[in-house]
ZALOZA-732068 format. One record per residue: residue in one letter; residue number from 1; z, y, x of N, C-alpha, C in turn. Coordinates in Angstrom, 2 decimals, always signed. Layout:
<rs>
+----+-----+---------+---------+---------+---------+---------+---------+---------+---------+---------+
: aa :   i :      nZ :      nY :      nX :     caZ :     caY :     caX :      cZ :      cY :      cX :
+----+-----+---------+---------+---------+---------+---------+---------+---------+---------+---------+
:  A : NUM :       Z :       Y :       X :       Z :       Y :       X :       Z :       Y :       X :
...
+----+-----+---------+---------+---------+---------+---------+---------+---------+---------+---------+
</rs>
This chain:
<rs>
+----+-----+---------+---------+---------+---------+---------+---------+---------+---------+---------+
: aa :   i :      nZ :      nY :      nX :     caZ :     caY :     caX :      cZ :      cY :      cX :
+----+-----+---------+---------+---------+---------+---------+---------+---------+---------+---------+
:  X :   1 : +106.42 : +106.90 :  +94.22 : +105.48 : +105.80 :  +94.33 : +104.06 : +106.35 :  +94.25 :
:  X :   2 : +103.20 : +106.04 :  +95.15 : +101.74 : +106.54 :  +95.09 : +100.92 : +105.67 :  +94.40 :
:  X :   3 :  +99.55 : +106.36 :  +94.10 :  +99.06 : +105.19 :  +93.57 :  +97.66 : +105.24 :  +94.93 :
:  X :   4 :  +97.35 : +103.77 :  +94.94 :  +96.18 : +103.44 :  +95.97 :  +94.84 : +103.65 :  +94.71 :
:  X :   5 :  +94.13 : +103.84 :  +95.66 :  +92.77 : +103.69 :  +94.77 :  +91.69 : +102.73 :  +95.56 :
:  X :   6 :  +91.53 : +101.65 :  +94.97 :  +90.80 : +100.33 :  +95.82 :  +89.15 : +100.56 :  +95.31 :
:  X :   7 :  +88.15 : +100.64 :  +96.30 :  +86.73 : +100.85 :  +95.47 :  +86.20 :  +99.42 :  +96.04 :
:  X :   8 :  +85.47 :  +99.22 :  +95.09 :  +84.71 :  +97.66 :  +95.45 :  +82.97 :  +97.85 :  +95.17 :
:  X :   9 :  +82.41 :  +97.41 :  +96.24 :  +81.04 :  +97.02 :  +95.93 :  +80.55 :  +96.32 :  +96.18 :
:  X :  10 :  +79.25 :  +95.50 :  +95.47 :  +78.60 :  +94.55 :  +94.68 :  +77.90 :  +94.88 :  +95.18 :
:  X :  11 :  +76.69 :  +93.56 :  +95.62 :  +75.68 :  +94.01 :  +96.33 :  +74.89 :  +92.24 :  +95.91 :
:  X :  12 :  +73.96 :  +92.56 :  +94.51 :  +73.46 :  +90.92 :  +94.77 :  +71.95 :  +90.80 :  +95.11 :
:  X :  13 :  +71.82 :  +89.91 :  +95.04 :  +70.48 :  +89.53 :  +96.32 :  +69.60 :  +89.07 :  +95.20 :
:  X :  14 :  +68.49 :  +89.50 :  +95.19 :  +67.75 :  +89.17 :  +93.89 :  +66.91 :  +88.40 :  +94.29 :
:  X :  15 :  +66.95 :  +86.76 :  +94.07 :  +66.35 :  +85.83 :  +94.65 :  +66.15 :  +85.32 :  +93.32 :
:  X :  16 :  +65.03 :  +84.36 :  +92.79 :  +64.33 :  +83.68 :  +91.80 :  +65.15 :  +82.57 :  +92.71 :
:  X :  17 :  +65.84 :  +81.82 :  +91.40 :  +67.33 :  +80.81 :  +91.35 :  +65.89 :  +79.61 :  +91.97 :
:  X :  18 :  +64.89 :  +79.20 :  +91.62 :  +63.72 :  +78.18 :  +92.56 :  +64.09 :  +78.78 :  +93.79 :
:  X :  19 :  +63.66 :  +79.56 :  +94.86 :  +63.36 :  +80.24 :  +95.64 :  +65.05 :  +79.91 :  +96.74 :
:  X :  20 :  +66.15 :  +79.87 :  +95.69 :  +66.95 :  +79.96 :  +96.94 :  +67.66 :  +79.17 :  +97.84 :
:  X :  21 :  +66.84 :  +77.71 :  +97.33 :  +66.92 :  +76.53 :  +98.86 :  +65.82 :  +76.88 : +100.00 :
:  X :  22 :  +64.92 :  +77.51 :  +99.77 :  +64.03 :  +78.02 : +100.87 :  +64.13 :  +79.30 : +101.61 :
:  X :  23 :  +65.00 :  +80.39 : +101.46 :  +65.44 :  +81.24 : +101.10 :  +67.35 :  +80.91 : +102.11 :
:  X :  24 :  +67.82 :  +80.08 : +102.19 :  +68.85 :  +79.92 : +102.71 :  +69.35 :  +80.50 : +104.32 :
:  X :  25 :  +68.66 :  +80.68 : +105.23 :  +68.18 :  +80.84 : +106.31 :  +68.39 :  +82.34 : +106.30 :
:  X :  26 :  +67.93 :  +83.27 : +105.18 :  +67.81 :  +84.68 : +105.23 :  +69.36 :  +84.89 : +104.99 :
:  X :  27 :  +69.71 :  +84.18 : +103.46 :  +70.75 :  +84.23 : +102.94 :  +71.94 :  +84.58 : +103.99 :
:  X :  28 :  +71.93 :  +83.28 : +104.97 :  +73.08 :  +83.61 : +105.95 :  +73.13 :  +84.11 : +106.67 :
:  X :  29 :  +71.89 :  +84.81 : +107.04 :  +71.53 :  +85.69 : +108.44 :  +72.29 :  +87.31 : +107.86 :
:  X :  30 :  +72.19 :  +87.22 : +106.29 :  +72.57 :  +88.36 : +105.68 :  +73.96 :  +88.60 : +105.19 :
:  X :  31 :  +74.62 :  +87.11 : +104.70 :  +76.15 :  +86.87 : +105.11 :  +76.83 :  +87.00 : +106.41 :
:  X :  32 :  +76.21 :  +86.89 : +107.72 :  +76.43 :  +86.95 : +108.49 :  +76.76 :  +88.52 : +109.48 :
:  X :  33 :  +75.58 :  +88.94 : +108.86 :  +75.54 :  +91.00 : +109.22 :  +76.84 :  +91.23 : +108.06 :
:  X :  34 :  +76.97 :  +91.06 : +107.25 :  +77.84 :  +91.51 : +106.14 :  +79.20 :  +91.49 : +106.39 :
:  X :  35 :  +79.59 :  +90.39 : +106.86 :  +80.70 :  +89.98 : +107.79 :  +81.12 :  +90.94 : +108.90 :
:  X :  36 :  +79.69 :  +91.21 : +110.09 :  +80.10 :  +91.77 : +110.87 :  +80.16 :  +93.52 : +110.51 :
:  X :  37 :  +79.63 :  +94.03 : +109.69 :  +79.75 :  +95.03 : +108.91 :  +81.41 :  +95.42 : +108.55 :
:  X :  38 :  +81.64 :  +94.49 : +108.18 :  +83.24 :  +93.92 : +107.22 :  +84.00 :  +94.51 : +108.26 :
:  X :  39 :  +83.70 :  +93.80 : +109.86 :  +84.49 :  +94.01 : +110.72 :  +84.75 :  +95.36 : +111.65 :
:  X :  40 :  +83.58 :  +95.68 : +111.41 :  +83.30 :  +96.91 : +112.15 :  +83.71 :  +98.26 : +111.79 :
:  X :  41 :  +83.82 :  +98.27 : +110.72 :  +84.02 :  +99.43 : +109.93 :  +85.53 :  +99.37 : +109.28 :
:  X :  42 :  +86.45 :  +97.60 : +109.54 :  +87.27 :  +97.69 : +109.28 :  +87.90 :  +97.85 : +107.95 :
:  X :  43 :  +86.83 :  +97.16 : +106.74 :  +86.44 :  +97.14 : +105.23 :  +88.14 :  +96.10 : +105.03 :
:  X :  44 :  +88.38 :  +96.42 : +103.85 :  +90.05 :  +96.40 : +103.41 :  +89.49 :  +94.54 : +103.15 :
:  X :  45 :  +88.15 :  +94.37 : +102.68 :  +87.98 :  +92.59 : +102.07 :  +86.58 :  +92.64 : +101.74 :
:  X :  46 :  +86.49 :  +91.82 : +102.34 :  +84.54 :  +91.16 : +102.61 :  +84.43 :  +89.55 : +102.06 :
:  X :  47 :  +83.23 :  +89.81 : +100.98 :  +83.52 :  +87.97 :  +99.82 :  +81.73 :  +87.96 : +100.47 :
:  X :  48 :  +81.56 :  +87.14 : +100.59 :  +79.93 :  +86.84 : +100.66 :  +79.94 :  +85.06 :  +99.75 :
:  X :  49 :  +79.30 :  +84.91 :  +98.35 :  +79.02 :  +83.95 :  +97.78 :  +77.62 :  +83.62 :  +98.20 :
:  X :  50 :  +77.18 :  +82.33 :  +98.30 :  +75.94 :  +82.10 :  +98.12 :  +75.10 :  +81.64 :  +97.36 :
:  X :  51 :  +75.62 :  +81.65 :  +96.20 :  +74.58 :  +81.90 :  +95.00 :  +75.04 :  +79.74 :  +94.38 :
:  X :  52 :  +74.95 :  +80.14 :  +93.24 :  +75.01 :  +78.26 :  +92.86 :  +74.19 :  +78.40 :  +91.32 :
:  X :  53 :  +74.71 :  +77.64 :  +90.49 :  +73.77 :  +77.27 :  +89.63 :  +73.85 :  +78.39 :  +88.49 :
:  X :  54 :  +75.17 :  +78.62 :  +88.57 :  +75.64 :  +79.89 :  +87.40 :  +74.83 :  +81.69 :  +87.64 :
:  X :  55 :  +74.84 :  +81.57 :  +88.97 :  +74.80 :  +83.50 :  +89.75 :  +74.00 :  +83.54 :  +90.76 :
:  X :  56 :  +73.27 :  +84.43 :  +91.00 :  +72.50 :  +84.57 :  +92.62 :  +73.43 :  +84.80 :  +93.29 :
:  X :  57 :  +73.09 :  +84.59 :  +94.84 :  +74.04 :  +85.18 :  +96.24 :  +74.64 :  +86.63 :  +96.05 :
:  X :  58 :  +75.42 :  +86.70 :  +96.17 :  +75.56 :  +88.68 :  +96.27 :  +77.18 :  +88.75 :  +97.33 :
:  X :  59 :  +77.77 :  +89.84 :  +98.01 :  +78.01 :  +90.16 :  +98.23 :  +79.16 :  +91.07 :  +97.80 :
:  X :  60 :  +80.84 :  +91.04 :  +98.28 :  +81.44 :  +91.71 :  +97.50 :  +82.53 :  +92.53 :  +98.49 :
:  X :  61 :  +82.43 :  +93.89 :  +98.79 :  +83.59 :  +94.63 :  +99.80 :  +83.98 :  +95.83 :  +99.03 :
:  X :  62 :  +85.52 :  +95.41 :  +99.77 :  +86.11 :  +96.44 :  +99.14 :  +87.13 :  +97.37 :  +99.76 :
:  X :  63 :  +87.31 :  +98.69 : +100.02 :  +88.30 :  +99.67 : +100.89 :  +88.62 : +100.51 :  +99.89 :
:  X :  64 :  +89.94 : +101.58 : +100.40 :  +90.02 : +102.61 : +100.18 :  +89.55 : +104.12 : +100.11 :
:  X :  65 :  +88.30 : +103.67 : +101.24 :  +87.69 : +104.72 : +101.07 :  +86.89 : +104.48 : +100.79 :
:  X :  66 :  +85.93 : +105.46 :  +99.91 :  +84.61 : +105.16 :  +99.58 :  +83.49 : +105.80 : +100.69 :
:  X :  67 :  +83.57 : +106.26 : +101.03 :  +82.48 : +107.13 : +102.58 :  +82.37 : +105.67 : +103.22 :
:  X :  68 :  +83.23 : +104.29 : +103.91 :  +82.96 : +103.81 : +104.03 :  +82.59 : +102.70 : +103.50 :
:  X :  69 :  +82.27 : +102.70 : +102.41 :  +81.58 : +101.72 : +101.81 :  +80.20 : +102.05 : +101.50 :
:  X :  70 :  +80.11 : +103.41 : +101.67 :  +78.67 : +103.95 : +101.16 :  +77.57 : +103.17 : +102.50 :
:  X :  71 :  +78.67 : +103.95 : +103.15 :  +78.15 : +103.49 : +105.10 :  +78.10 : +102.02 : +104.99 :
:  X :  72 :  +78.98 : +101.05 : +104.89 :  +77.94 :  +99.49 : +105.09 :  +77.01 :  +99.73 : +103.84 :
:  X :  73 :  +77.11 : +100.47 : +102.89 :  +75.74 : +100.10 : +101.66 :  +74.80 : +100.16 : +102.13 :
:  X :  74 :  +74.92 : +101.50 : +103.13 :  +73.31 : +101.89 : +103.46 :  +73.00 : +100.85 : +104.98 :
:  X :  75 :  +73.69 : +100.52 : +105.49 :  +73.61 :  +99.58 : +106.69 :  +73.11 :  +98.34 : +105.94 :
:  X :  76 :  +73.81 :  +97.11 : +104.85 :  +73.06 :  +96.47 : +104.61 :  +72.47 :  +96.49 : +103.61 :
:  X :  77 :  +71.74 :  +97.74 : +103.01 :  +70.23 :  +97.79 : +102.35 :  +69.18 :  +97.60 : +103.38 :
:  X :  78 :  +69.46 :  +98.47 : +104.59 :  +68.52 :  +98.41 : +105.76 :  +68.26 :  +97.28 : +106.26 :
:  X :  79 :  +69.12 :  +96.58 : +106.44 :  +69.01 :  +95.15 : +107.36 :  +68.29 :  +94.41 : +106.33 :
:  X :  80 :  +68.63 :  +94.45 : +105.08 :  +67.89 :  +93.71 : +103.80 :  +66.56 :  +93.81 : +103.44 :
:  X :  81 :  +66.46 :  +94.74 : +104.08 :  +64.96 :  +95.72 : +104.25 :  +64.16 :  +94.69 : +104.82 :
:  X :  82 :  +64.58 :  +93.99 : +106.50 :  +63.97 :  +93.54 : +106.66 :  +63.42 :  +92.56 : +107.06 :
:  X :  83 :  +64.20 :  +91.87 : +105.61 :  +63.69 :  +90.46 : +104.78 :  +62.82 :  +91.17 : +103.37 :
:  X :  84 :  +61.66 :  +91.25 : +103.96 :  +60.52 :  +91.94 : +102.98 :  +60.62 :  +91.01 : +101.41 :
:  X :  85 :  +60.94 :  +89.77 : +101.16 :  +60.70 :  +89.46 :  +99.62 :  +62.21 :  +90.10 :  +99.19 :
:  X :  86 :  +63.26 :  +90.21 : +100.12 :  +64.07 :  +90.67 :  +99.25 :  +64.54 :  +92.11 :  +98.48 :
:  X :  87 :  +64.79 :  +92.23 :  +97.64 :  +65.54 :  +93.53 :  +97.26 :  +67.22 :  +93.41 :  +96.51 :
:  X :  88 :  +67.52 :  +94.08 :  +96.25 :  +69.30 :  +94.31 :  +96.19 :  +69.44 :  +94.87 :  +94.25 :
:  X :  89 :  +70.36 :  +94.71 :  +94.20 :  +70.74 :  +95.24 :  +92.46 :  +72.83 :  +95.51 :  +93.24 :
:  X :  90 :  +72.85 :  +96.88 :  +92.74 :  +74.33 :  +96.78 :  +93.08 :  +74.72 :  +97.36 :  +91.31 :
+----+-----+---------+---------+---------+---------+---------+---------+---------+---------+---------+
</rs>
């Protein structure tokens, strides 16, 4: 019996909890790349929350390998990039 090794990463969107009914528009444009990220690279499970009263929006994928997870990290830091108020906490 082998054992799998599952890596997961977290990726939340550091939005001021005011800020993220105006702010919605980016939100999904960035759920949306995240998704297609998910798909492209063929990621084992792609969660995109959008944030409610408890947590900000963040982002959650997870594979077996880690090389590709580094690879969407750095794909959507970039794209996150450029939505200038935002920045990332993983």
């Amino acid at each position: 019996m082998a054992i799998e090794t599952l890596h997961r990463l977290i990726i939340t969107f550091d939005i001021k909890k005011e800020d993220i009914h105006g702010e919605i528009d980016a939100i999904d444009k960035i759920g949306s790349f995240v998704f297609d990220i998910s798909e492209r690279l063929r990621l084992d499970d792609c969660f995109v929350n959008y944030g409610g009263a408890a947590h900000l929006p963040y982002c959650m994928l997870e594979h077996s390998e880690r090389a590709c997870l580094e690879k969407a990290e750095c794909e959507i830091q970039a794209y996150i990039g450029h939505f200038i108020r935002h920045k990332t906490e993983i």
